[in-house]
TIRO-2110 file (N, C-alpha, C; in Angstrom, 1 decimal):
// TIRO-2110
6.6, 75.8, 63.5, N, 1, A
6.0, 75.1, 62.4, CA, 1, A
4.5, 75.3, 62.4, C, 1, A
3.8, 75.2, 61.3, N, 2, A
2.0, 75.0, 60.8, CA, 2, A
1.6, 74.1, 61.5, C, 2, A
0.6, 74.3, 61.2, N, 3, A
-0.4, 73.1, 61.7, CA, 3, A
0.0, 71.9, 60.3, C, 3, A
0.7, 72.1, 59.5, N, 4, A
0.8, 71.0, 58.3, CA, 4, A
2.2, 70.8, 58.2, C, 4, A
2.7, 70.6, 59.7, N, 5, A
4.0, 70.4, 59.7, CA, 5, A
4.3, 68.8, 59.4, C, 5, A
3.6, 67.8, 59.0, N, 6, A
3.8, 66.7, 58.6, CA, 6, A
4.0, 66.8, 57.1, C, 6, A
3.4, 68.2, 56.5, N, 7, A
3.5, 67.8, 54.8, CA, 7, A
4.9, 68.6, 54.3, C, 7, A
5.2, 68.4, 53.6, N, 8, A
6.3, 69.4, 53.3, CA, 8, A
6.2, 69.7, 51.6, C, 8, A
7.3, 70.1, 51.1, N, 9, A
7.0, 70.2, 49.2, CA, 9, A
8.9, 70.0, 49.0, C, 9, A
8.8, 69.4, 48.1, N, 10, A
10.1, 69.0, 47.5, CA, 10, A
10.7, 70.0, 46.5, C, 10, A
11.6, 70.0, 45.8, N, 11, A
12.2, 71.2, 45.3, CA, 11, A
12.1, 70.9, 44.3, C, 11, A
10.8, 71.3, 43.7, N, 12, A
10.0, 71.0, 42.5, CA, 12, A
9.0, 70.8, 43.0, C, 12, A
8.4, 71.5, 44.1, N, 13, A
7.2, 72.0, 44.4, CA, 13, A
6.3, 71.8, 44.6, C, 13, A
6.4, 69.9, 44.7, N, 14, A
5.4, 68.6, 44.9, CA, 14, A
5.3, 68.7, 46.3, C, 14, A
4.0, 68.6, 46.5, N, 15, A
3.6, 68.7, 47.9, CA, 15, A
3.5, 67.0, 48.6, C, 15, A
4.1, 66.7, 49.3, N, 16, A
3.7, 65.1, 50.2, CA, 16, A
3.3, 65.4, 51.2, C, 16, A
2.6, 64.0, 51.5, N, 17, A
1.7, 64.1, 52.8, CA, 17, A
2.8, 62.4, 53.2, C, 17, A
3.5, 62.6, 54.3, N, 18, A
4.1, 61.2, 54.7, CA, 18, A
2.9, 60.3, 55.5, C, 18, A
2.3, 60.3, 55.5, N, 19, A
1.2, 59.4, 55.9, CA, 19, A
0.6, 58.5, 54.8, C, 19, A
0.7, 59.1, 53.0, N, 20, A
-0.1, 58.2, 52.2, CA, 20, A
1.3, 58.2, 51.0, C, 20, A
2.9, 59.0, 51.5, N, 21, A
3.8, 58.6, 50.4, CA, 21, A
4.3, 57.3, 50.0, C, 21, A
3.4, 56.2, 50.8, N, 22, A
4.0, 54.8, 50.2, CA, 22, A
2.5, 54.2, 49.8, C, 22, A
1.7, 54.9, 49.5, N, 23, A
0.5, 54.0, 49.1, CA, 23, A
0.3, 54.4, 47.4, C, 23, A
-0.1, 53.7, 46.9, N, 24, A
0.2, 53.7, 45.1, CA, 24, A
-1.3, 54.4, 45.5, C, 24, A
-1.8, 54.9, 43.9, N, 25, A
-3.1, 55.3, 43.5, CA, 25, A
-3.9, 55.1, 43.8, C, 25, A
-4.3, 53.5, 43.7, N, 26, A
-4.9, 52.8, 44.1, CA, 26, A
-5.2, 52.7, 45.0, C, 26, A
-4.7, 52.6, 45.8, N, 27, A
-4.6, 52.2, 47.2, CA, 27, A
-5.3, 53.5, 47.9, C, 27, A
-4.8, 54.8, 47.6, N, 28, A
-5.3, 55.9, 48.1, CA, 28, A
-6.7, 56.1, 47.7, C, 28, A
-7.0, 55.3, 46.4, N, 29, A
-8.4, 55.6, 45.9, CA, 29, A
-9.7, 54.7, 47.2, C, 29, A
-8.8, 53.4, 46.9, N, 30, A
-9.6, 52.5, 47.9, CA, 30, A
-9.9, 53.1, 48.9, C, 30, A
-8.8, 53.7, 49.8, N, 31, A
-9.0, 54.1, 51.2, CA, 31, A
-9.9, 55.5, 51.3, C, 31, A
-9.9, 56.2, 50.2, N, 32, A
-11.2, 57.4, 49.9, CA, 32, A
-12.5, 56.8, 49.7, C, 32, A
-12.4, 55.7, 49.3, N, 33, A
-13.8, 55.4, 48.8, CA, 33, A
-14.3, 54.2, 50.1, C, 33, A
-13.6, 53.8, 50.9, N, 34, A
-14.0, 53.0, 52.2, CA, 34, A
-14.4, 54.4, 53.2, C, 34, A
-13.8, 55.2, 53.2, N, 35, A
-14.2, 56.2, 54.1, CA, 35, A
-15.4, 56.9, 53.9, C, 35, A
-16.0, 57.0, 52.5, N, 36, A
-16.7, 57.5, 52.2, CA, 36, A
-18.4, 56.9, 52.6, C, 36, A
-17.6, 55.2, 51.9, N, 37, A
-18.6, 54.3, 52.4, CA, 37, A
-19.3, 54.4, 54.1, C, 37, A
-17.9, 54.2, 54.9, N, 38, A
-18.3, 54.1, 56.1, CA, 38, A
-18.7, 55.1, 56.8, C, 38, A
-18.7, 56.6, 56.1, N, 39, A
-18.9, 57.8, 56.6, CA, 39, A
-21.0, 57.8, 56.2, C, 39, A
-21.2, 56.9, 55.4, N, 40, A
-22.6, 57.3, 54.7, CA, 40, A
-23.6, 55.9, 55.5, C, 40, A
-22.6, 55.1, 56.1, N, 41, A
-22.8, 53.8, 57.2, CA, 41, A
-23.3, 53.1, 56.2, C, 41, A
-22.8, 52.7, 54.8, N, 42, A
-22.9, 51.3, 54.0, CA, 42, A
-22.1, 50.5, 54.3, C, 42, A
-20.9, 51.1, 55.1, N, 43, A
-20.1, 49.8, 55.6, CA, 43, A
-19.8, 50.3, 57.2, C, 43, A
-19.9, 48.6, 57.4, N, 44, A
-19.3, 48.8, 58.9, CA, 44, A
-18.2, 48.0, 58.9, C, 44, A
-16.9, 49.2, 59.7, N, 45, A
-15.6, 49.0, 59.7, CA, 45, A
-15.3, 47.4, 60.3, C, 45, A
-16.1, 47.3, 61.4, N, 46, A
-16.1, 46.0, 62.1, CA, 46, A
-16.1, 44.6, 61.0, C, 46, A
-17.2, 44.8, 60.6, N, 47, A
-17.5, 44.1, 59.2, CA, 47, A
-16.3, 43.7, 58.4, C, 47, A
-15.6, 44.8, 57.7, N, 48, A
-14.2, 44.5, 56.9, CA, 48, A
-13.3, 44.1, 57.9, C, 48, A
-12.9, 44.5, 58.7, N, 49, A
-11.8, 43.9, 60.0, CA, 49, A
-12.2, 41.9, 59.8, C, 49, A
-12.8, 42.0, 59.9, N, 50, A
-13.5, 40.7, 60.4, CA, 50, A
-13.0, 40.0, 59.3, C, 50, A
-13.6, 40.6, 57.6, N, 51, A
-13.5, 39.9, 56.4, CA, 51, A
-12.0, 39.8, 56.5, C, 51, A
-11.5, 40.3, 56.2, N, 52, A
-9.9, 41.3, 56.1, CA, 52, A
-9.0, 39.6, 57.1, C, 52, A
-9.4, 39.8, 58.0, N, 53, A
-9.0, 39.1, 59.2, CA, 53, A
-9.1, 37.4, 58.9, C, 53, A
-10.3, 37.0, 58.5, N, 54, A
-10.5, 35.9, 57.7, CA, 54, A
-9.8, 35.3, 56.2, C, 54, A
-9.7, 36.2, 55.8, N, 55, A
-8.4, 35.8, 54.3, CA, 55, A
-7.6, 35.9, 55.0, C, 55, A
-7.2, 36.4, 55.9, N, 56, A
-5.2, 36.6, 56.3, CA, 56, A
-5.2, 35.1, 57.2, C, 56, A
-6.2, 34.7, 58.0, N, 57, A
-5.8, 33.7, 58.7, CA, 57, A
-6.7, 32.4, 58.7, C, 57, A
-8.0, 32.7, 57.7, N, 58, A
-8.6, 31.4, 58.4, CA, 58, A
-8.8, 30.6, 56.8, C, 58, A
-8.7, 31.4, 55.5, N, 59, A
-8.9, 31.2, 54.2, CA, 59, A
-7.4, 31.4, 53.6, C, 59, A
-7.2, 30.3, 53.1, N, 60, A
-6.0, 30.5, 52.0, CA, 60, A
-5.3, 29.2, 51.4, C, 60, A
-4.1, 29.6, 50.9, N, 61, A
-3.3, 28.3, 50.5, CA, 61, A
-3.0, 27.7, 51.8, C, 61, A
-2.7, 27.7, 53.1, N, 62, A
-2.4, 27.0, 53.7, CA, 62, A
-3.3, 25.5, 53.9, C, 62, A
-4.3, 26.2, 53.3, N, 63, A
-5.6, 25.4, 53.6, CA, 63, A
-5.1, 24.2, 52.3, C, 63, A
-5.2, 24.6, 51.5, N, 64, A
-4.5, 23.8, 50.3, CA, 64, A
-3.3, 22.7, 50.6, C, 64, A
-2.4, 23.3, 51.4, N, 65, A
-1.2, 22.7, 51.7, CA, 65, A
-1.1, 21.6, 52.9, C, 65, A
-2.5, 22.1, 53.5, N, 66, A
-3.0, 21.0, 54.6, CA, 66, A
-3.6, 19.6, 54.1, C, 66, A
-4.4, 19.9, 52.9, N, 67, A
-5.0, 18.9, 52.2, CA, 67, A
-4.2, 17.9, 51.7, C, 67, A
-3.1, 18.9, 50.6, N, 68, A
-1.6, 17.5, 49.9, CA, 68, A
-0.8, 17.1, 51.0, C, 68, A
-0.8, 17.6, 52.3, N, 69, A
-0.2, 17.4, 53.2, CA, 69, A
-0.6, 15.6, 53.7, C, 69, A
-2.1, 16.0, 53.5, N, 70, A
-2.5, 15.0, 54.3, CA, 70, A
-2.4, 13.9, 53.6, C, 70, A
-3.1, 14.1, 52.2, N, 71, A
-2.7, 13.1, 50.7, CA, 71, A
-1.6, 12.3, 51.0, C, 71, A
-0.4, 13.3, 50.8, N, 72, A
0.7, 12.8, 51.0, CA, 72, A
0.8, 11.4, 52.0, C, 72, A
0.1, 11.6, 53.3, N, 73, A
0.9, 10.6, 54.5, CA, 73, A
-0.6, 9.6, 54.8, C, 73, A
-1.6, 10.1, 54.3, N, 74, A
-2.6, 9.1, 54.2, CA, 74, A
-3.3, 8.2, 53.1, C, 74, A
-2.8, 7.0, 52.7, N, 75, A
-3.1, 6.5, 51.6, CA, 75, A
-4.8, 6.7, 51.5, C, 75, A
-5.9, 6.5, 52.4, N, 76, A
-7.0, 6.0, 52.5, CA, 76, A
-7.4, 7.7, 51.9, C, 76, A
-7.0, 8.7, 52.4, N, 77, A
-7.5, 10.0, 52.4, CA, 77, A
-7.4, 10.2, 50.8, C, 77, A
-6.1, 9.4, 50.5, N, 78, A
-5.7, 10.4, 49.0, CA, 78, A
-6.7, 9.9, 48.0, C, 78, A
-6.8, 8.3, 48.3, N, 79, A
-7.7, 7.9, 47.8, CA, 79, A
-8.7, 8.2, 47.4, C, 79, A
-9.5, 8.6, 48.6, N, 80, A
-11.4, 9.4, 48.4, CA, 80, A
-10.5, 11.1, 48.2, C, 80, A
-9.6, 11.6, 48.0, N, 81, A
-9.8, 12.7, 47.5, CA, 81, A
-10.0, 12.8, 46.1, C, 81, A
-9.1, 11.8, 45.2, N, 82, A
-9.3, 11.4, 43.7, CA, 82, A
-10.9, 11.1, 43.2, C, 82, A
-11.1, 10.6, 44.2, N, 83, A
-12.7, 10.0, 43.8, CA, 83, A
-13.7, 10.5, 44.2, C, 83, A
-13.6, 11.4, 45.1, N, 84, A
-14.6, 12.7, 45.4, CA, 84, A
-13.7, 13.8, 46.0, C, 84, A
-13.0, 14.8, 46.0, N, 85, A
-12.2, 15.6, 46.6, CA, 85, A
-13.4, 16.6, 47.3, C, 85, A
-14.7, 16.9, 46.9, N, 86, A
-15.1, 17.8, 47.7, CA, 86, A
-15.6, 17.4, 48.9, C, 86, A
-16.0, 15.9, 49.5, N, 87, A
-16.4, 15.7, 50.8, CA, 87, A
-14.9, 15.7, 51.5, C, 87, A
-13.8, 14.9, 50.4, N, 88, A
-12.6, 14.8, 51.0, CA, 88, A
-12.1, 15.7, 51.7, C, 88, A
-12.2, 17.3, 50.9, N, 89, A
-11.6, 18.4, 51.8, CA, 89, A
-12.3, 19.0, 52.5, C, 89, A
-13.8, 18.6, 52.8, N, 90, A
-15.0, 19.0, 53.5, CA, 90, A
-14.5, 18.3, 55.4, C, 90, A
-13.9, 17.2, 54.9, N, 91, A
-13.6, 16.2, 56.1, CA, 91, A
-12.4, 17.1, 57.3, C, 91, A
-11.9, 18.1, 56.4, N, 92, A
-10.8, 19.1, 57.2, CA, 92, A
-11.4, 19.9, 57.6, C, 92, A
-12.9, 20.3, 57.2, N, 93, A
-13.7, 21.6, 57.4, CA, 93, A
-13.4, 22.7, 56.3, C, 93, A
-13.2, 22.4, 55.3, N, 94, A
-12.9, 23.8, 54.1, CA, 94, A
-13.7, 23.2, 52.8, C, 94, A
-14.9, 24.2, 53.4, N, 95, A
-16.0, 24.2, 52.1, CA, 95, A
-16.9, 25.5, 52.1, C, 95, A
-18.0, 25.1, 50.8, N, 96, A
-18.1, 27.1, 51.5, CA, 96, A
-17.5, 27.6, 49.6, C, 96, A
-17.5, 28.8, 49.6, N, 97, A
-17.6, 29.6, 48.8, CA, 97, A
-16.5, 29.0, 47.8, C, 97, A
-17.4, 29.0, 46.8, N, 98, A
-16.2, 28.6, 45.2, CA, 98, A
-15.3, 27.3, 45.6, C, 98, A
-15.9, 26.7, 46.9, N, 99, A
-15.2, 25.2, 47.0, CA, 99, A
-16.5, 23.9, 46.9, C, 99, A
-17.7, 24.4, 46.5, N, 100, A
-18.7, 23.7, 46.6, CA, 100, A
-18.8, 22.4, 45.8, C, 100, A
-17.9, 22.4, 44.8, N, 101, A
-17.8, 21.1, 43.6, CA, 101, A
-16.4, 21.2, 43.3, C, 101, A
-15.1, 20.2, 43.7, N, 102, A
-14.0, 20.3, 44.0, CA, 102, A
-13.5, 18.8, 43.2, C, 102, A
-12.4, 18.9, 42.0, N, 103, A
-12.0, 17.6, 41.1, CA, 103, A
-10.9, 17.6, 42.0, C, 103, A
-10.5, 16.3, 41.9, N, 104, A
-8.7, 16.6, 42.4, CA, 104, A
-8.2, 15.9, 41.0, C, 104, A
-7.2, 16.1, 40.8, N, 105, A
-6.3, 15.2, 39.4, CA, 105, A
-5.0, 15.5, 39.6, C, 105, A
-4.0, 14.6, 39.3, N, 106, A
-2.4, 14.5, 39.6, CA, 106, A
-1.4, 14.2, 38.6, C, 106, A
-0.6, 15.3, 38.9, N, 107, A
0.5, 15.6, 37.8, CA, 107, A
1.5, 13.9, 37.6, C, 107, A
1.6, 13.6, 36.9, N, 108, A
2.6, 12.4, 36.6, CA, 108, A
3.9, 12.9, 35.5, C, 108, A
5.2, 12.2, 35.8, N, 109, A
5.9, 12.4, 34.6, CA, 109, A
6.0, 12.6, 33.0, C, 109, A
4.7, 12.2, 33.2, N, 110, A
4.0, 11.8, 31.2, CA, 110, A
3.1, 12.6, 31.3, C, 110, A
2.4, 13.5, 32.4, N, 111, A
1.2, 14.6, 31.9, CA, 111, A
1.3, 15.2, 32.9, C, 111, A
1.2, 16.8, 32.7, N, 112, A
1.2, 18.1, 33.8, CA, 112, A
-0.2, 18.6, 33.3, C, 112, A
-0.7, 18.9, 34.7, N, 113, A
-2.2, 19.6, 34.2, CA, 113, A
-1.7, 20.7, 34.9, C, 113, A
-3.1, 22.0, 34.0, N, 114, A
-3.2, 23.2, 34.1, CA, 114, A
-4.3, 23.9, 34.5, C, 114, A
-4.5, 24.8, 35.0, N, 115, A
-5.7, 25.2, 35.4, CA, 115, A
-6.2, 26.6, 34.5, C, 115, A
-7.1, 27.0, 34.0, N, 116, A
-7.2, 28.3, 33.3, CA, 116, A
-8.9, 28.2, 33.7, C, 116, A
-9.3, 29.6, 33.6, N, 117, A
-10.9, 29.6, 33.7, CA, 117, A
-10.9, 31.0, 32.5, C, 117, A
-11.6, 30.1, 31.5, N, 118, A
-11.5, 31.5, 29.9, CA, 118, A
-13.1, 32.3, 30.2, C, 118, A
-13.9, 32.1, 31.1, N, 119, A
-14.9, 33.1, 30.8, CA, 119, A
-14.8, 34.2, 32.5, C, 119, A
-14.5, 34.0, 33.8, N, 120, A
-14.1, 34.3, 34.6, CA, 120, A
-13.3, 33.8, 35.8, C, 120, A
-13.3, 34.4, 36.9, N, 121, A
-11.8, 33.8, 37.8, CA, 121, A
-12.6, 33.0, 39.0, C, 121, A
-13.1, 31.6, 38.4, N, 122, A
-13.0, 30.6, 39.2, CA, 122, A
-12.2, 30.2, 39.4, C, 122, A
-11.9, 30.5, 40.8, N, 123, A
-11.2, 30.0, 42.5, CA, 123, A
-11.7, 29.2, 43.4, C, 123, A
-11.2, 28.1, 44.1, N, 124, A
-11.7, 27.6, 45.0, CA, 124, A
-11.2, 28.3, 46.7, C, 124, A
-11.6, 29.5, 47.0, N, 125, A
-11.1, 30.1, 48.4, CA, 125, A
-11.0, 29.6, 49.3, C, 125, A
-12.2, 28.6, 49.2, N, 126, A
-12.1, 27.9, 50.8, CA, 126, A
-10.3, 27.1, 51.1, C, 126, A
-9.8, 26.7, 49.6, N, 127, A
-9.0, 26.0, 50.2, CA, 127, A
-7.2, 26.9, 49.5, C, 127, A
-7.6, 28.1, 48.8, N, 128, A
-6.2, 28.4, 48.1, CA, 128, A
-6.6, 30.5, 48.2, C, 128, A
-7.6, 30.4, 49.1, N, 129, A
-7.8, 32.0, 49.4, CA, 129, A
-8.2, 33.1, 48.0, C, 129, A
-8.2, 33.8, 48.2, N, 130, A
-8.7, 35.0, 46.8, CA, 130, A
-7.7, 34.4, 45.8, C, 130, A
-8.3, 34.7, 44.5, N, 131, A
-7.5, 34.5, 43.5, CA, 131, A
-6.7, 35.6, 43.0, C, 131, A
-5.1, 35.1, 42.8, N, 132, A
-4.7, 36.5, 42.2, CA, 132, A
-5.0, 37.0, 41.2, C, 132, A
-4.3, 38.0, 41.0, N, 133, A
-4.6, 39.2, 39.8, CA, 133, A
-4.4, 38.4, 38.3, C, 133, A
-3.1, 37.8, 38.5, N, 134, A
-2.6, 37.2, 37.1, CA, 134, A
-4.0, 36.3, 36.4, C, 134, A
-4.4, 35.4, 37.4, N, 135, A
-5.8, 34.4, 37.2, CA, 135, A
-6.7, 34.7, 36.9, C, 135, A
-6.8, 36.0, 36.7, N, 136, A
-8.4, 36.9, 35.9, CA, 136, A
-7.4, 37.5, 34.7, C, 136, A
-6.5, 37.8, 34.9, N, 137, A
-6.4, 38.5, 33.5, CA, 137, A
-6.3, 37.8, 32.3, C, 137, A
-7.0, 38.6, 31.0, N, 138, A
-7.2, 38.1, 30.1, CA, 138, A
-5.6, 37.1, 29.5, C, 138, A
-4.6, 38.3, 29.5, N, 139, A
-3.5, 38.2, 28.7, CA, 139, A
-2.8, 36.3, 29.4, C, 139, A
-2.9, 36.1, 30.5, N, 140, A
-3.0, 34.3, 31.0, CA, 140, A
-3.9, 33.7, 31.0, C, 140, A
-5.6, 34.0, 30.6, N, 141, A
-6.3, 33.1, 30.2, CA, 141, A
-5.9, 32.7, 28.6, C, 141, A
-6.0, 33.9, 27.9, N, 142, A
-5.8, 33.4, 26.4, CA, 142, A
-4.4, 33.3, 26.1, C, 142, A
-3.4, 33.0, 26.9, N, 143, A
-2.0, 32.1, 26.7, CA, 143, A
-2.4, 31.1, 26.8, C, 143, A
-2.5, 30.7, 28.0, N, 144, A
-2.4, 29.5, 28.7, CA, 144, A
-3.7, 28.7, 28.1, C, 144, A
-4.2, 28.9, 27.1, N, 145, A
-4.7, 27.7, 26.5, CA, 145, A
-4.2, 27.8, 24.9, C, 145, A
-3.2, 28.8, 24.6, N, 146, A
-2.9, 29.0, 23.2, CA, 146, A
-1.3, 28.6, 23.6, C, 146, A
-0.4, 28.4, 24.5, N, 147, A
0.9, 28.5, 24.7, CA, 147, A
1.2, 27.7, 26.5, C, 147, A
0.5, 27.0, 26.6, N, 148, A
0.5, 26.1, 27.5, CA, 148, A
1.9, 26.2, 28.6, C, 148, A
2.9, 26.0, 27.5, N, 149, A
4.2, 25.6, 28.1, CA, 149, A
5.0, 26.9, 27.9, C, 149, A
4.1, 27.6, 27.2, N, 150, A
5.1, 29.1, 27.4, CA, 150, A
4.9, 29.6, 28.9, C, 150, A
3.6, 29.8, 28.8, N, 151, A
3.0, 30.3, 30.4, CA, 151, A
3.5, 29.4, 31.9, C, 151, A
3.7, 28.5, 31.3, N, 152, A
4.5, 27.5, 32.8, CA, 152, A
6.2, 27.8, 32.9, C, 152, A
6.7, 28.3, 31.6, N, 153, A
8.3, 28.6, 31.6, CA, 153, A
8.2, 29.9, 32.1, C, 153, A
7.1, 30.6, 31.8, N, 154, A
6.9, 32.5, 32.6, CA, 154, A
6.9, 32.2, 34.1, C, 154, A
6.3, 31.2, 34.6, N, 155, A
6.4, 30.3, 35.9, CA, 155, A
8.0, 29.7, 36.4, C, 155, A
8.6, 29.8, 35.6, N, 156, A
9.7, 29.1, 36.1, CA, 156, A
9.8, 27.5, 35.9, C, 156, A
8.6, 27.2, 35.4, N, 157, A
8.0, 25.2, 35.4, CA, 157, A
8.9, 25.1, 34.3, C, 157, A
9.9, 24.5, 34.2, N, 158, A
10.2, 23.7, 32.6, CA, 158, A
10.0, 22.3, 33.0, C, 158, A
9.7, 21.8, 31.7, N, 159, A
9.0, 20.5, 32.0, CA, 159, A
10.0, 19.9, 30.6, C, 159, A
10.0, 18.3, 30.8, N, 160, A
10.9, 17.8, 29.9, CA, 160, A
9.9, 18.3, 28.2, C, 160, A
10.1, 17.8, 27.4, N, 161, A
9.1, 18.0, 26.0, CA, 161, A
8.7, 17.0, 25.7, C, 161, A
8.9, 15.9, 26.4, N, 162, A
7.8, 14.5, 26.1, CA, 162, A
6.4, 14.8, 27.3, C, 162, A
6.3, 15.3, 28.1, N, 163, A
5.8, 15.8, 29.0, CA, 163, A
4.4, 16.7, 28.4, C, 163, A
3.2, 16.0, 28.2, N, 164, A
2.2, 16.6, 27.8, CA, 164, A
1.4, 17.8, 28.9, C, 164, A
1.3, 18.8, 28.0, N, 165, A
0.2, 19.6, 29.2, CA, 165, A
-0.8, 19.3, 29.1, C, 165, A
-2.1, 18.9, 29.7, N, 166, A
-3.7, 18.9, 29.7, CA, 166, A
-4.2, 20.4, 30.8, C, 166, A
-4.8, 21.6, 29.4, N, 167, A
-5.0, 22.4, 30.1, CA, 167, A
-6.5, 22.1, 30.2, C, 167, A
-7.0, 22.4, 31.6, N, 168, A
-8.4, 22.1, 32.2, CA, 168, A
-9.0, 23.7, 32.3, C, 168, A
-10.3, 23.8, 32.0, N, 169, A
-10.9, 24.9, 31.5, CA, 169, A
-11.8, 24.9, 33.1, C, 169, A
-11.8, 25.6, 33.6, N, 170, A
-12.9, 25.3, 35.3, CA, 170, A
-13.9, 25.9, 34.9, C, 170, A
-14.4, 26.5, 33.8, N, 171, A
-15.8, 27.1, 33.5, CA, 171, A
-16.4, 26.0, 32.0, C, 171, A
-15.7, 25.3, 31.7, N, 172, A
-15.9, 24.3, 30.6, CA, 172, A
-17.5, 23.5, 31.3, C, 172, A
-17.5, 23.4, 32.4, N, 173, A
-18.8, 22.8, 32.7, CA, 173, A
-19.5, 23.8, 34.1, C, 173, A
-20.7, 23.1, 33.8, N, 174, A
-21.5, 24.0, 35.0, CA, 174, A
-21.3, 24.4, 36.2, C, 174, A
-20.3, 23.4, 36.5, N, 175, A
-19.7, 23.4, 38.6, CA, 175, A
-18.5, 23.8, 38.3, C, 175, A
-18.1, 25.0, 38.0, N, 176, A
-16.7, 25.1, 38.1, CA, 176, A
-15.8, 25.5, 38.9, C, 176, A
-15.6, 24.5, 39.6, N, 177, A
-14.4, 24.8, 40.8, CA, 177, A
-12.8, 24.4, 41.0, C, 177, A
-12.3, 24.4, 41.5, N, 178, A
-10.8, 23.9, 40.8, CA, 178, A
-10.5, 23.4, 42.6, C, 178, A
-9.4, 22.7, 42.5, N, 179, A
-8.3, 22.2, 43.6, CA, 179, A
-7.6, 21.6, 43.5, C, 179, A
-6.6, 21.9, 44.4, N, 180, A
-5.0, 21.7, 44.7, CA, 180, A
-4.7, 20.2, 44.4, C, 180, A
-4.2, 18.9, 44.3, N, 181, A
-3.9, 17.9, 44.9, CA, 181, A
-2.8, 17.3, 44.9, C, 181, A
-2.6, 16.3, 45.4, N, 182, A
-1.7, 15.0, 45.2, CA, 182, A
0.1, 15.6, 45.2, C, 182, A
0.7, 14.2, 45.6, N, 183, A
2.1, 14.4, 45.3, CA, 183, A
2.9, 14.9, 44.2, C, 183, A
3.9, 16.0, 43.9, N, 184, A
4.5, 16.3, 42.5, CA, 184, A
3.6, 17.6, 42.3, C, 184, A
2.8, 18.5, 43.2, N, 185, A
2.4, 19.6, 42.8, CA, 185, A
1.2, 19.8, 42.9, C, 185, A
0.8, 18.4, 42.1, N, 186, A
-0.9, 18.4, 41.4, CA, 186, A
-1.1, 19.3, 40.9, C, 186, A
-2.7, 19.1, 40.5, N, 187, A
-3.3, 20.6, 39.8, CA, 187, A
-4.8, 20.4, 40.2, C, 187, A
-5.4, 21.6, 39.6, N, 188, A
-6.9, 22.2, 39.8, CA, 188, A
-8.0, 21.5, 39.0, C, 188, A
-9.0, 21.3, 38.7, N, 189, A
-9.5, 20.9, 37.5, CA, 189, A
-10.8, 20.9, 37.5, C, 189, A
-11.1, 20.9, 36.4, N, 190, A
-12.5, 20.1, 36.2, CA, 190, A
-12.6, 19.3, 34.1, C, 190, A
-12.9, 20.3, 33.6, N, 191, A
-13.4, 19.6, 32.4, CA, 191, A
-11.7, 20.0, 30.9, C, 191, A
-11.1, 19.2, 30.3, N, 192, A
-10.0, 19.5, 29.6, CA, 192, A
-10.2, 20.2, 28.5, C, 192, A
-9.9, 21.0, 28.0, N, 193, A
-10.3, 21.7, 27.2, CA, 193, A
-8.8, 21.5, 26.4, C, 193, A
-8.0, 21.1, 26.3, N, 194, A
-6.5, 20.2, 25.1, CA, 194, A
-5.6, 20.0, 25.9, C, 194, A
-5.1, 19.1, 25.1, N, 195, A
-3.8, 18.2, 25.6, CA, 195, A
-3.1, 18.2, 24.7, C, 195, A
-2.1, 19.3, 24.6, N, 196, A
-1.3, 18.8, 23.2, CA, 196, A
0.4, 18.5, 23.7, C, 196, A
0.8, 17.3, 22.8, N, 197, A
1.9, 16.7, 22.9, CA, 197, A
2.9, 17.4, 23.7, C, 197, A
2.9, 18.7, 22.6, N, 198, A
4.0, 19.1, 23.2, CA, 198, A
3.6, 20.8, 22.7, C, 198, A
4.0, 21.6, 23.8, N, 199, A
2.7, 23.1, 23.6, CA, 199, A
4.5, 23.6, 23.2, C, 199, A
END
């Protein structure tokens, strides 16, 4: 065999390389353009390891889950989280980037809140990690304040139809940061941007 005995061509003449046959376009684009970076020393590998390493283990929803956790089994905690949530979740140690001004508010039988950000993808990381893809895209900001209850049933949420949504806008005011809270789910918040009966 060649020295390119790893690649082969299929019958139809497409050449693979099994080293990058499970990485989408994207993916292969990224990994050309980190190499390129780190080849010209704008990035040091160590650097992303580190970042890389930190979203998988030290930033995320878990951190989120630790918070309602705690809600949950401490009255006094849930308490000051309603009434200031950002020293609240500061008290676990998770503050820091896009968690610097933190609402908490809580879903009840008679009102489900929502979270949308219509001008960009205000996340709170410290306590619910990178925001996904869906949370920047246009096509669930401009639902989810036009179809409230459509975009929660795309979720799988059905909610009875006495059950109001209050969708909360996190860029509606100057501190916009969102978080997790309370028993029954909770939600994210900051300023309401509608509450209609029934979406």
């Amino acid at each position: 065999m060649s020295g390119h005995d790893h690649d082969h061509h299929d019958g139809h003449g497409h050449h693979h390389d099994h080293d990058h046959s499970e990485l989408s376009e994207t993916e292969l684009r990224v990994r050309a353009l980190e190499s390129i970076l780190v080849e010209k020393g704008y990035v040091d590998p160590a650097a992303l390891d580190e970042l890389i390493q930190t979203y998988e283990t030290k930033v995320g929803p878990r951190n989120g889950a630790r918070v309602i956790a705690k809600a949950w089994n401490d009255p006094a905690y849930y308490a000051r989280l309603l009434k200031d949530a950002t020293p609240a979740i500061a008290e676990l140690g998770y503050e820091g980037r896009q968690g610097e001004h933190i609402v908490a508010v809580v879903n009840t039988p008679d009102t489900h809140n929502m979270v949308v950000c219509t001008l960009c993808s205000c996340y709170p990381w410290s306590v619910l990690g990178l925001p996904p893809v869906w949370y920047k895209a246009a096509p669930y900001r401009s639902k989810a304040v036009r179809d409230p209850r459509g975009v929660l049933d795309d979720f799988g949420v059905a909610l009875p139809q006495q059950t109001k949504i209050k969708v909360w806008d996190s860029f509606a005011m100057s501190w916009c940061r969102c978080a997790p809270t309370a028993p029954r789910g909770g939600a994210r918040s900051n300023s309401p941007i509608s509450s209609p009966a029934t979406a």
